[in-house]
NUTORVEX-634899 format. One record per residue (C-alpha): residue in three letters; x, y, z. Coordinates in steps of 0.25 Angstrom, whole numbers, padded with zeros to 4 digits, always signed. Example, Ala and Ser with C-alpha at 12.3 -4.5 7.8 and 13.67 -1.06 7.14 Angstrom:
<atoms>
ALA+0049-0018+0031SER+0055-0004+0029
</atoms>
This chain:
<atoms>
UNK-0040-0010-0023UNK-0028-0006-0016UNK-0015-0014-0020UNK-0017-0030-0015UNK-0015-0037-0003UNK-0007-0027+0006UNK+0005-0033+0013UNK+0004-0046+0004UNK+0019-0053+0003UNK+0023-0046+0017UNK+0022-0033+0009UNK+0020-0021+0021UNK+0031-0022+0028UNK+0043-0016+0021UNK+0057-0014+0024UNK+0062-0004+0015UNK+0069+0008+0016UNK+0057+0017+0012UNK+0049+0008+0025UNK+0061+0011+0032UNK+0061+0028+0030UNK+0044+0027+0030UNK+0046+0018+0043UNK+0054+0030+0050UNK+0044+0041+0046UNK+0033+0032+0050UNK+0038+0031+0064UNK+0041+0046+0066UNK+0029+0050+0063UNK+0024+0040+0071UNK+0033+0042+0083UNK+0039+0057+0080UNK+0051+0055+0089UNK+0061+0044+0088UNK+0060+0043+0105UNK+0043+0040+0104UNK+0049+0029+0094UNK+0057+0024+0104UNK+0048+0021+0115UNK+0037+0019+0106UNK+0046+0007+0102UNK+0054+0004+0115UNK+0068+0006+0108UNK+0075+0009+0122UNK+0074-0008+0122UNK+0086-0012+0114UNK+0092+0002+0113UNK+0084+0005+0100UNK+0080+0019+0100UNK+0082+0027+0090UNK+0087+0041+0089UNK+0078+0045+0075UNK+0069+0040+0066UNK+0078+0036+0057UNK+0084+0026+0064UNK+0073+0018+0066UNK+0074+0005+0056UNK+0066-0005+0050UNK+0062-0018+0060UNK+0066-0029+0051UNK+0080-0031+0052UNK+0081-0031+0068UNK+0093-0038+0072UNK+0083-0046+0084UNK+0067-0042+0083UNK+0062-0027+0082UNK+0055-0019+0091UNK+0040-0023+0090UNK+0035-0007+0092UNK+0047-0005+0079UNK+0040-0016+0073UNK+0025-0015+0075UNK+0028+0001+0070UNK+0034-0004+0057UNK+0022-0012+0056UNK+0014-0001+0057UNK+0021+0008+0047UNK+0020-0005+0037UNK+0006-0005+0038UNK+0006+0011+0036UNK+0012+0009+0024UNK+0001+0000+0018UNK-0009+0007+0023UNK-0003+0020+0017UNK-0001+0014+0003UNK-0014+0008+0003UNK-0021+0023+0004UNK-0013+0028-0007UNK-0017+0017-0015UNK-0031+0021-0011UNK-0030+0036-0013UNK-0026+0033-0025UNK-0039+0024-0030UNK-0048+0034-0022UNK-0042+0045-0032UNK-0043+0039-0045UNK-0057+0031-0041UNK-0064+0038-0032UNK-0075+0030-0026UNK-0068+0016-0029UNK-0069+0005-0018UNK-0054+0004-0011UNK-0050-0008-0006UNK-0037-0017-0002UNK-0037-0032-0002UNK-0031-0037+0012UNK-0025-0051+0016UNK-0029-0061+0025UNK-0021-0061+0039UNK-0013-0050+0036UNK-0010-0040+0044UNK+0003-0033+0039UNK-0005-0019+0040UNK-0016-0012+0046UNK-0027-0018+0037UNK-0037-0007+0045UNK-0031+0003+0044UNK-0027+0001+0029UNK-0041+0000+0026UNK-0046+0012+0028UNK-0041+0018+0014UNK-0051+0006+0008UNK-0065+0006+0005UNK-0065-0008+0006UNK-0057-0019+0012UNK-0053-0033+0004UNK-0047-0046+0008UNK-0041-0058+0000UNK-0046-0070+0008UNK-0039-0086+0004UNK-0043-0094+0015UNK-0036-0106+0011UNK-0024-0099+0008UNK-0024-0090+0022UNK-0026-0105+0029UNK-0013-0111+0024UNK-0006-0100+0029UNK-0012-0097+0042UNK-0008-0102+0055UNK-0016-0112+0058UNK-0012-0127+0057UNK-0014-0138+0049UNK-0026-0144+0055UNK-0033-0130+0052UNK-0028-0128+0040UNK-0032-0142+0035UNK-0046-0140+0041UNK-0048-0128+0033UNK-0039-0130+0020UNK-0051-0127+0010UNK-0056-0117+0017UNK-0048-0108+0026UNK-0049-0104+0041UNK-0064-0103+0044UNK-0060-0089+0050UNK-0049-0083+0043UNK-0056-0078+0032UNK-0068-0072+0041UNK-0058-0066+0050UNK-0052-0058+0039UNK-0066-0055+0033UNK-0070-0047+0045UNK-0057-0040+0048UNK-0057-0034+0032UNK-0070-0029+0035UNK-0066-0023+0047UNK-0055-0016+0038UNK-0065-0013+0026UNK-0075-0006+0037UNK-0086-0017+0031UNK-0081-0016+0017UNK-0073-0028+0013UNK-0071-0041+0003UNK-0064-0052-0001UNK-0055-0048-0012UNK-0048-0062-0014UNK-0053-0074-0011UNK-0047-0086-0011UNK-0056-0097-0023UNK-0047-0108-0024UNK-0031-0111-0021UNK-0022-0101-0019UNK-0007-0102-0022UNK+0000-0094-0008UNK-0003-0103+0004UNK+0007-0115+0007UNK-0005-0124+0003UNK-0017-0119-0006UNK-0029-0128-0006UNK-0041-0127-0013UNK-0054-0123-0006UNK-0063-0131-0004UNK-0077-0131-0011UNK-0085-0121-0007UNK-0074-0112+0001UNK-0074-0100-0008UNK-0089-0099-0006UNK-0087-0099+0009UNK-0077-0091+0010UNK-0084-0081+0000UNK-0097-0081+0010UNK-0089-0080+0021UNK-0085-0068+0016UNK-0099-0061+0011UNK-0103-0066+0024UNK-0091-0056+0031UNK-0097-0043+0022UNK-0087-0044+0010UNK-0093-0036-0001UNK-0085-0045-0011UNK-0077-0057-0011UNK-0067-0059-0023UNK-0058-0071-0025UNK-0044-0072-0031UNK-0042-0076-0042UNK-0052-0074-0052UNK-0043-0083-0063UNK-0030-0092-0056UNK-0018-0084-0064UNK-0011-0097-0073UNK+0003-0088-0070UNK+0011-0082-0062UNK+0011-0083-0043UNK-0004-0085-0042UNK-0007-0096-0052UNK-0010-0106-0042UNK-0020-0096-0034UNK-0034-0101-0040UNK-0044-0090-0045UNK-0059-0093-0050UNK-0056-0096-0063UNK-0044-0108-0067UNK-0033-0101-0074UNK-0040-0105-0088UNK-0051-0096-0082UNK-0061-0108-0079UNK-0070-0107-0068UNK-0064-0114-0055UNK-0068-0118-0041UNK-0069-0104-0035UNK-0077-0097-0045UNK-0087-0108-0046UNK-0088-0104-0031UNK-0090-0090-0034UNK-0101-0093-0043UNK-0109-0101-0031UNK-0105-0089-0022UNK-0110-0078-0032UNK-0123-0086-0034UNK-0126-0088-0018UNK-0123-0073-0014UNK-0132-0069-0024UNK-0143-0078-0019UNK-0139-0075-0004UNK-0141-0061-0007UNK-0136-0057+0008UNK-0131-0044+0009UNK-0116-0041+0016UNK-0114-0033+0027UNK-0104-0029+0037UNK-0110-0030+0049UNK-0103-0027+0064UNK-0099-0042+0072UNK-0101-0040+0086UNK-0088-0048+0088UNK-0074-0039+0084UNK-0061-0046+0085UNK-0050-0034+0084UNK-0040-0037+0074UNK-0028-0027+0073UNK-0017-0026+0064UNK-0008-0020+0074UNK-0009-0033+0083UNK-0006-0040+0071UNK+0008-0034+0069UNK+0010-0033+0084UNK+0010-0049+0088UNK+0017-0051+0076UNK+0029-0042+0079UNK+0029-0048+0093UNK+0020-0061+0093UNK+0028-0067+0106UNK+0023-0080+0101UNK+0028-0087+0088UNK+0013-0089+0085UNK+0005-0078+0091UNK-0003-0070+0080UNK-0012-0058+0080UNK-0020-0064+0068UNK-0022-0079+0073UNK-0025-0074+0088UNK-0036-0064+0080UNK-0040-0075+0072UNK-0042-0086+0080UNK-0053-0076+0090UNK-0058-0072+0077UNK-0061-0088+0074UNK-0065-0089+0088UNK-0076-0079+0086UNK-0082-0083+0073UNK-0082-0098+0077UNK-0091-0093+0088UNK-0100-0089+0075UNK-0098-0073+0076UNK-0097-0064+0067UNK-0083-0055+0068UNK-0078-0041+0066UNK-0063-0040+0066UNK-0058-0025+0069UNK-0048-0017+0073UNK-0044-0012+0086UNK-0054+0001+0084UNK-0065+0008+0093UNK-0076+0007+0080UNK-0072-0009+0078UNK-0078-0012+0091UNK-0089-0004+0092UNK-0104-0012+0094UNK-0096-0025+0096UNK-0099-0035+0107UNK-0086-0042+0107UNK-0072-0037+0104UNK-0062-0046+0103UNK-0047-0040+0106UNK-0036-0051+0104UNK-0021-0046+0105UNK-0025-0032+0103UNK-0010-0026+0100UNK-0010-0011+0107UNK-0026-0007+0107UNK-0028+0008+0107UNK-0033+0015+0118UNK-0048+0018+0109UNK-0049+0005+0106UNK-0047+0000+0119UNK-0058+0010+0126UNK-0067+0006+0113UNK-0068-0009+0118UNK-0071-0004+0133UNK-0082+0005+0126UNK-0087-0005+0118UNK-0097-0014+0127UNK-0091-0027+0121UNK-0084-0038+0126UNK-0071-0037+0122UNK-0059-0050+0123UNK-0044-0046+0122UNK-0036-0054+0120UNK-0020-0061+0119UNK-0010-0048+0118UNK-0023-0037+0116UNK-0015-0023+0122UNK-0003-0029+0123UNK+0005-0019+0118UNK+0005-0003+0117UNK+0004+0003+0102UNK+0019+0005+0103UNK+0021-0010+0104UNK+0025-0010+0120UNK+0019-0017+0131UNK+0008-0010+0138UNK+0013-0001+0152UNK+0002-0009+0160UNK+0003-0023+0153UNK-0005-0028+0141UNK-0017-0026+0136UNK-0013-0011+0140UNK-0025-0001+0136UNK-0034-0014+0137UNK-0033-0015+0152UNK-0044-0003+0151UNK-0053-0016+0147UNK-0048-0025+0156UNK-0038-0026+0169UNK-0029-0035+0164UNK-0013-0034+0162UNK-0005-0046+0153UNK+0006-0047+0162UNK+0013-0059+0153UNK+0010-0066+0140UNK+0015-0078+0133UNK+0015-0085+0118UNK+0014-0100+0118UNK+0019-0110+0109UNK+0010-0118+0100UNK+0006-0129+0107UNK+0005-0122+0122UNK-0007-0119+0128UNK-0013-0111+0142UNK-0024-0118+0144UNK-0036-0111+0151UNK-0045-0120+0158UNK-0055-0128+0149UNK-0054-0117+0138UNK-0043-0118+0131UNK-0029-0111+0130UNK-0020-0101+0127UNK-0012-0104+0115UNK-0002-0094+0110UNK-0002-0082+0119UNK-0006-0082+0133UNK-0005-0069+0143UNK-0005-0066+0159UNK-0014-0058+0166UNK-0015-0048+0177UNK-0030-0044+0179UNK-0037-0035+0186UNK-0048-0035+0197UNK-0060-0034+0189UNK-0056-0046+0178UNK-0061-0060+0178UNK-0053-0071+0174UNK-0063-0078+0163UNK-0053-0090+0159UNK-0040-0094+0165UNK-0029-0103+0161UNK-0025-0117+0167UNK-0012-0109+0174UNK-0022-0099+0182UNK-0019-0087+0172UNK-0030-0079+0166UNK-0033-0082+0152UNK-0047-0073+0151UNK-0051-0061+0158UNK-0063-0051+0158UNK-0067-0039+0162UNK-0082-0038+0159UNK-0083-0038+0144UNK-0067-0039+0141UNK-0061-0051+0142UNK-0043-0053+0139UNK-0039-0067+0134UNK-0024-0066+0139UNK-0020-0077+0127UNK-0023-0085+0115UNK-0034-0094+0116UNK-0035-0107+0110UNK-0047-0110+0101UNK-0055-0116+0112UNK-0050-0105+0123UNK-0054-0094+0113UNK-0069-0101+0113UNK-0070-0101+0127UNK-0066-0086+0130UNK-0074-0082+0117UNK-0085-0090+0122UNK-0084-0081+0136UNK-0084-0068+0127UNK-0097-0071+0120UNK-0103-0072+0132UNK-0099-0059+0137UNK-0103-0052+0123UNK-0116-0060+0122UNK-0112-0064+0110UNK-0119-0076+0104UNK-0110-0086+0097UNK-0112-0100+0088UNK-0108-0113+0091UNK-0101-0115+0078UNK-0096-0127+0071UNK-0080-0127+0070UNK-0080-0123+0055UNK-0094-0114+0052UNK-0092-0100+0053UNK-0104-0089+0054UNK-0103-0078+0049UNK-0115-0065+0052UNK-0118-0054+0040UNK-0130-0047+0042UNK-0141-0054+0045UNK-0134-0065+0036UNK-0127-0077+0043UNK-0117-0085+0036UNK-0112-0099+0040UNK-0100-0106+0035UNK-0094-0120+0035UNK-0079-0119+0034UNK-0077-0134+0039UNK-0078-0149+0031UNK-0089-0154+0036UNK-0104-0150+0033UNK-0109-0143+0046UNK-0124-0141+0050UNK-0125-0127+0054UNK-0140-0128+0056UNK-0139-0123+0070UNK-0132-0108+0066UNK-0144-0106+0057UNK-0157-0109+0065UNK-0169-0107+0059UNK-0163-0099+0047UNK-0164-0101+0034UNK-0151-0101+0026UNK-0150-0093+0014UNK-0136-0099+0011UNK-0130-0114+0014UNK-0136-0127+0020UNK-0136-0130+0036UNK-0127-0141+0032UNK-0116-0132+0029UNK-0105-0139+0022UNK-0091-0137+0020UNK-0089-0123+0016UNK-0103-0119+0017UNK-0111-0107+0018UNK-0126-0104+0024UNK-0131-0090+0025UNK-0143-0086+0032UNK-0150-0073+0037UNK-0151-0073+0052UNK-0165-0068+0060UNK-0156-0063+0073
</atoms>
């Protein structure tokens, strides 16, 4: 293992002199002259251009906000920085142990470097996954967080799942997880019974090769002693390892084999984005995460199985949908990868927005994916919470809305109450120009299936499938007992009852 938890207590960015002198030699040999800076950056605006290299500061003590391109650079070089100590780590462990499995344990909703790119000095990629204490300091509100106190967001921990095997190249686990109370969120429940077996399934269930928890004993001293492990702190067995026990004891009898296996739905998930609607979110709550999210909950509440994967031509290759949401500055390959790649692809809210150098496209977002479809974004807006732009009977922007100009050859699918465009196509690619509310998002994903011929379930709200293989997984994250006869036919189940109850899990091996 490589260090722990990268980036953890707002560690990668620093504003050191050594940052300062590395910083400066980062962007000369990114930019060679101090002039290819300039317009890179647009420092004519507010007379900022600088004469050399050396004049070029840090951008945290700005007297008002700095430049985005100064900014979004600095980020870059942050994530560099990670990404280069992390392979000197690993060249070190590859010379004393030659043949050793490499591998980093990574955060949940974190994205303060390039996780990608980082993994590609690893063998194998890890996660620390505490739904309980991810929920407390999500976003979300109370009613949501109540709903779900004992056991997390129904979607987080999946979300996260599949993005880490995308890191891993199929090779992943569950370093950490959570088996009881943990001592850092702003409120730390317990799970409720039967949580850690569900979250444990639901992790097999994505391909892990291993799920470990934290801790093995609670520590009686020191910052952790109020973060439960398996074992009290007098070493007597608590109520996370008797869960492991009936976990163990099932898997062996399940005997099902993990596999990664290609989803025929990828939602693009870039780090870039990330950093790039943080630096300039135009709305107090517009983020990259909880727009990628909540498609990502849209998707698996319609019972499918997902890939989350970066912006690259081999990403999206043999998939039937591609899902593009707020897509910072897509590269020219990526972009004639999706028009090569037969699917049916939905952009969405802010996708192309940019160039690489942070500046509004010459021709108007989404720039280089006007190539897919002929639309141009000719003015957007961020809406406080509580506003909506309603579109017909199917829901509403919320959050973020965009106007369009379109072109002859694209239909208007959906259209808000005021007569503006809120979804266009172009044979198979559509462009959301907003943020959808949970029942807009249904409808327009509805629409999309249908253009993939992708079939989908009816769902009930808190079940969740999950596809491995020939092995289907079904879990209850809700408090009720649900019948879930109708998503198993005529099979027989191998693990679970068709009367799921609260944190349940059935298995069974599909015909199809």
């Amino acid at each position: 293992q490589t260090d722990n938890e990268y980036g953890c207590h707002d560690t990668v960015l620093s504003y050191s002199p050594s940052a300062l002198r590395a910083f400066r030699k980062w962007c000369e040999a990114k930019y060679r002259s101090i002039e290819m800076l300039n317009t890179a950056w647009g420092n004519v605006f507010w007379s900022m251009e600088y004469r050399s290299f050396d004049e070029i500061e840090l951008p945290n003590l700005t007297v008002t906000e700095a430049n985005p391109s100064h900014l979004m650079d600095f980020q870059r070089f942050s994530s560099d920085q990670v990404i280069a100590f992390n392979r000197r780590h690993a060249q070190i462990i590859r010379r004393h142990a030659p043949g050793a499995t490499i591998l980093h344990n990574f955060m949940g909703s974190f994205v303060d470097f390039d996780h990608y790119a980082l993994s590609d000095d690893l063998d194998l990629v890890a996660w620390d996954s505490y739904p309980l204490g991810f929920l407390e300091r999500s976003s979300h509100g109370d009613d949501f967080k109540l709903r779900y106190m004992r056991v997390g967001d129904p979607d987080f921990q999946a979300f996260h799942h599949d993005l880490y095997r995308a890191c891993g190249r199929g090779r992943w686990q569950v370093m950490e997880q959570q088996p009881g109370p943990v001592n850092w969120a702003p409120w730390n429940p317990a799970p409720a019974e039967g949580a850690v077996r569900l979250w444990t399934f639901e992790a097999f269930a994505a391909g892990a090769e291993t799920v470990s928890y934290f801790r093995w004993r609670q520590a009686p001293f020191a910052q952790e002693q109020m973060h439960e492990g398996l074992l009290l702190p007098n070493a007597a067995p608590n109520e996370g390892y008797h869960a492991v026990v009936r976990i163990s004891k099932e898997l062996a009898a399940l005997d099902a084999r993990v596999e990664t296996v290609r989803a025929p739905v990828a939602l693009i998930f870039d780090y870039e984005s990330a950093w790039a609607w943080r630096i300039e979110p135009q709305g107090q709550d517009f983020s990259y995460f909880d727009l990628v999210l909540s498609i990502y909950r849209g998707l698996r509440r319609a019972g499918l199985s997902i890939d989350v994967v970066p912006p690259t031509a081999a990403a999206v290759a043999e998939c039937k949908l591609i899902v593009v949401p707020a897509l910072f500055a897509p590269s020219q390959e990526f972009t004639e990868a999706l028009a090569k790649s037969g699917a049916t692809i939905l952009l969405g809210p802010r996708a192309g927005s940019k160039t690489a150098d942070f500046q509004i496209p010459a021709d108007l977002p989404p720039g280089v994916l006007r190539s897919l479809i002929d639309i141009r974004v000719k003015r957007v807006e961020s809406l406080r919470s509580g506003a909506r732009v309603p579109v017909s009977e199917f829901g509403a922007f919320v959050r973020w809305r965009e106007f369009l100009i379109v072109g002859e050859n694209v239909e208007r699918e959906l259209t808000s109450d005021d007569g503006k465009i809120a979804l266009a196509r172009r044979d198979n690619v559509f462009y959301l120009s907003g943020w959808p509310d949970e029942e807009l998002l249904k409808s327009v994903l509805r629409r999309i299936f249908q253009a993939a011929r992708i079939p989908t379930l009816d769902l009930p709200e808190d079940i969740r499938i999950r596809d491995n293989g020939a092995m289907r997984y079904i879990f209850n994250y809700g408090a009720e007992t649900t019948d879930i006869s109708a998503l198993i036919g005529e099979e027989t189940l191998l693990l679970g009852e068709r009367l799921l109850e609260p944190c349940g899990v059935a298995a069974f091996r599909r015909c199809d």
